[in-house]
Each structure stands twice: as C-alpha cells, then as structure tokens.
C-alpha positions, -999 to +999 in steps of 0.1 A: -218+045-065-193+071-080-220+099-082-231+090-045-191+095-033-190+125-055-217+143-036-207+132-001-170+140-010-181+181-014-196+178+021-162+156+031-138+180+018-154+214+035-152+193+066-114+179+066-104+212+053-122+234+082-105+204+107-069+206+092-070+244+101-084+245+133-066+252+164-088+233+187-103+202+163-122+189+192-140+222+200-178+224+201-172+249+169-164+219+151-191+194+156-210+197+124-175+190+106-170+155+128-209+147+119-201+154+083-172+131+085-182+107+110-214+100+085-190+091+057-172+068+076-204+047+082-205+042+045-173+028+042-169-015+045-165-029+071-193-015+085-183-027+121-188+000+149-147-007+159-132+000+128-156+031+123-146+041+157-107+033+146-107+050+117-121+078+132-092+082+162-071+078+131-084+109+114-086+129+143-049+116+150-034+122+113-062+154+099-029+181+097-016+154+072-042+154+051-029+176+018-057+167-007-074+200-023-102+183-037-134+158-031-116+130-046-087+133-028-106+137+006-127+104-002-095+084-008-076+100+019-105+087+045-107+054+026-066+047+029-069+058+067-099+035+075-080+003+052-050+014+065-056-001+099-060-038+078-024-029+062-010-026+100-027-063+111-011-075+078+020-063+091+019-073+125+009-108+121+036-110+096+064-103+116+062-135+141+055-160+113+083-144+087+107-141+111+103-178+127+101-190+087+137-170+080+153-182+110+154-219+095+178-230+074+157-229+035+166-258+009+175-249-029+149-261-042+125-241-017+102-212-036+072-202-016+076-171+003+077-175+037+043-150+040+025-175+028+027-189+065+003-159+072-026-184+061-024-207+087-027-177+114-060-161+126-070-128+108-096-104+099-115-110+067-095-077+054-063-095+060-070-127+046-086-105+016-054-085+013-030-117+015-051-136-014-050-104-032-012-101-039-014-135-054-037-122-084-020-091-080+013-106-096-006-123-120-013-090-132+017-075-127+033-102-151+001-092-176+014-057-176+051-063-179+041-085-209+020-062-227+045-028-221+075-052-222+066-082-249+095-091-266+126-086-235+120-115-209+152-104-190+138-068-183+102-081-174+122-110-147+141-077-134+109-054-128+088-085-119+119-084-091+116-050-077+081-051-073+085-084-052+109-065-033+087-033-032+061-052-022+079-070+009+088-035+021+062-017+019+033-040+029+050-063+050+078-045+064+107-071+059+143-056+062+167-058+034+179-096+050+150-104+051+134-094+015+168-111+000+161-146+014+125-144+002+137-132-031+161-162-031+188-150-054+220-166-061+240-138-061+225-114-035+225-078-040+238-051-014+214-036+011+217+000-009+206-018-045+175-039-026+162+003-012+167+010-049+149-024-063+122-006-034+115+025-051+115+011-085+088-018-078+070+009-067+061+023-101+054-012-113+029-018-088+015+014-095+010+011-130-004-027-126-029-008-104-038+020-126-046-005-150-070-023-128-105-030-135-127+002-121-154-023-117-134-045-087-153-048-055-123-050-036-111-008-043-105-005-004-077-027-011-065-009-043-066+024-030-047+013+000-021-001-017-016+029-041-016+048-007+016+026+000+032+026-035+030+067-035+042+073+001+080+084+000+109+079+025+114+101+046+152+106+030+135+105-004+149+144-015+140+164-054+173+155-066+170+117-059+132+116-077+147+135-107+172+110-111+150+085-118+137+089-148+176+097-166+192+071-146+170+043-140+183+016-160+169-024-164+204-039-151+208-054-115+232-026-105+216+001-114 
C-alpha cells in the first residue's frame, strides 16, 4: 500500500505543484495535471463518484494553499481535503443537536457529553466512523498520558482536560460556553484559559496520534485529524508558539 502511494505521490506532487503556480488552473495547458490528480482521487475511500467529485471542487478551490514540498506531503494534503468534507458533516450535524442538548438545564450528576446525541441523527458512514472514533481515541489518549505521565494523576486529569477541550473546538466547533458545560467543571475557567486549554490539547492529541498503530484501516481519519490538531489560528503569531514550550505549565491557570 505505502509503496503504491509512494509512486503515485511523484506523479501527485509534479501535478499540484504545476497547479499552485499557474495563472489559469483550468486552462487546457493543465489537463494532464487534473488527470494526474483526478486519478489519485479515485483511489481514495469512499470511492463514491460525489465525494470524488467534492473533493475535487475542493482542491481546485484550496490548490494556492497547498504548501507541501514533497510526495508525502502532497498525498496527505489530498487525503485531509477529500476527509475533510466528513469533518464539516460532523460539524454541521453537531451544531443543532449540541445546541438543543446545552439549552436544557443538566443535573450534577449528568456526564455524557451532549455529542453523544449525534448518534441518534442520520449520517454518512464517515461520520458515524469519526464519532465512534473519538471514543477509542481517549482511551488512548489516557494510554499515553499514563505511560509519559505514570506516577502524577493530577497532571494526566489536566492534559486529559485540554484535549477534551481541544477536541470540542476543533472538530466540533463548540464556543468557549459551550465546551465549559460539556467539560462540566465546578469552577469554570475564563473564556481566554479554555483558547489556551485549546492549543495545549492540541499537542496531546497529536502525540496520542503519532503513536498510533501504522497498521489502522481507518488513516483517513487519523490524517484528518492531525490536519485539525496542526492547523493554527489565524491570531496564532512566533512569539505566542515560542512561549509555549518556556511557559506552559500543568496548573489550571496557566
């Protein structure tokens, strides 16, 4: 499988870098690049002729974006671009459900997140895929966080916490209300310490999925969310991502 991507990744990476530099992507001048492209696609799950067709608007749409410099990077740039479409259902049917769920008054001694609603509601077999997924995907995370973190259960509740909140964020869009009722904290922090809880989860998701299986059937999902983890705010200057590793420290002010 890896040497098959590996060969049509050369090809791939010509073609998205002859596209990302062209003035006029759609001119005849560039055909054998879309063919070249549009032939990767159709190796891709699902192998549906509308998400082919999606994904492909979606390159045509997002190609000046596209800052890899090598094969690799060019066959994980068109995989998060074709998953990524799965990642906006997820969102969309979220939003409806979440919001209905946060609107109600929630007893003490309630604990499941209010996503889990997203169950009951119709979706793609990506979506459903991608909702079962974060289950196991905590599971690991608390793996992790016990292995790099084994003898401090206080510091491994804390990042266990920013990932939640990372995770809320960044896959399901929740606003800072809205990712403090589903974390249900006693004391609940300020809307500036949740965006910080944000970017640190993000490196504890990351390194949960670095350390996943290379074996997994379901690397769509993986790659996607790493797309997600490694994407920055827009706000997100040097100065702030050098202060991260001198001032980031395990205590709920921070």
């Amino acid at each position: 499988m890896e040497r098959r991507e590996a060969h049509h990744g050369d090809a791939l990476y010509v073609a998205l870098d002859e596209l990302r530099g062209g003035s006029d992507r759609h001119s005849r001048t560039h055909d054998l690049a879309w063919r070249v492209v549009f032939q990767f696609v159709g190796t891709i799950r699902p192998l549906d002729e509308d998400a082919q067709q999606e994904t492909l608007l979606r390159i045509s749409r997002a190609i000046a974006s596209f800052a890899g410099q090598t094969a690799g990077e060019a066959v994980r740039w068109v995989k998060t671009v074709h998953t990524r479409k799965h990642i906006d259902q997820v969102r969309k049917s979220a939003r409806d459900p979440v919001a209905q769920n946060l609107d109600r008054a929630r007893g003490d001694d309630e604990t499941q997140p209010s996503v889990e609603l997203l169950s009951a509601a119709p979706e793609a077999p990506s979506v459903a895929a991608l909702n079962a997924f974060a289950d196991e995907l905590f599971v690991r995370v608390d793996e992790e966080l016990m292995r790099t973190i084994p003898r401090d259960s206080a510091r491994r509740h804390l990042r266990r916490t920013w990932a939640r909140a990372a995770f809320l964020r960044l896959v399901y869009e929740l606003d800072s209300d809205a990712i403090v009722r589903e974390l249900a904290l006693t004391e609940p922090p300020s809307k500036d310490l949740i965006s910080k809880w944000v970017e640190r989860g993000r490196a504890v998701i990351r390194d949960t999925l670095d350390a996943w299986p290379d074996d997994d059937d379901r690397s769509l999902v993986i790659e996607t969310l790493r797309a997600l983890m490694d994407e920055r705010r827009a706000d997100a200057g040097k100065a702030r991502n050098s202060r991260r590793k001198g001032e980031a420290k395990d205590d709920g002010n921070a």
